[in-house]
N, C-alpha and C positions, 0 to 999 in steps of 0.2 A: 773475345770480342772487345776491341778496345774503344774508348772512350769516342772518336771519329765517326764509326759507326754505329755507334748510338744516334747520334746526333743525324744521321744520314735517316735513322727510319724515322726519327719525330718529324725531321721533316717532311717525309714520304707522306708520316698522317698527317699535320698540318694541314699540307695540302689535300688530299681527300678531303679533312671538314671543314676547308676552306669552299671545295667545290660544293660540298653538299648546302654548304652555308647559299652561298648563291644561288643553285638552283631550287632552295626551299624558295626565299626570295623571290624567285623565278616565279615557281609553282602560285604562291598567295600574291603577285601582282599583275602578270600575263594574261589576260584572259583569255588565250589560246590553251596555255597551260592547265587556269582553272575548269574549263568545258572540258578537258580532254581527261580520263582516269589515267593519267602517263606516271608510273612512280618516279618521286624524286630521285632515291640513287640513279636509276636509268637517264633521266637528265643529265645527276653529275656526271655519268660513264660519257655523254655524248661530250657534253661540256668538257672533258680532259682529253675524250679521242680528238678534237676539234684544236684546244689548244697545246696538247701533245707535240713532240719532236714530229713523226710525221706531217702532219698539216701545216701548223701555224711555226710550231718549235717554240711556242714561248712557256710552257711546263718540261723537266726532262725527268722522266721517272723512270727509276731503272728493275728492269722484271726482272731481276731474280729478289731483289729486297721486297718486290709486290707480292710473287708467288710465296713466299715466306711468312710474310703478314698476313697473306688470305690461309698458308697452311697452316699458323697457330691460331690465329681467331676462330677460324671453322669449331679445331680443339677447342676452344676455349669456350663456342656457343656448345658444340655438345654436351661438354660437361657440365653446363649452367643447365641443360634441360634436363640431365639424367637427374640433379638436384633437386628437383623441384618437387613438391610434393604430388604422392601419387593419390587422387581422393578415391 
């Protein structure tokens, strides 16, 4: 993995906690948002389907570096939960 693609998935997640950044935002000023139980990721998910190559095109994230990041984090949550202590 060279050095380029490194730099390709930070930005991948910048942006993700960019979007979640916003639709927290969203969520604590909208009072559409606040009335409604809607999780913030779900926001972010619409807010990036929205501004995505599809629709608007002004995000371009590319799925197989997405599938990659969800198939290590996934890892990466299970093994923090099998850690955990068992009471």
């Amino acid at each position: 993995m060279g050095s380029g693609q490194i730099w390709n998935y930070l930005i991948d997640i910048s942006m993700l906690s960019i979007l979640l950044l916003i639709s927290t935002v969203m969520k604590r000023q909208l009072a559409f948002f606040r009335k409604n139980p809607i999780p913030i990721p779900v926001i972010a998910g619409f807010l990036g389907l929205v501004l995505g190559k599809d629709i608007l095109g002004i995000i371009s994230f590319n799925s197989v570096r997405l599938e990659n990041l969800v198939y290590h984090m996934m890892n990466i949550g299970f093994i923090a939960l099998s850690l955990t202590a068992c009471w």
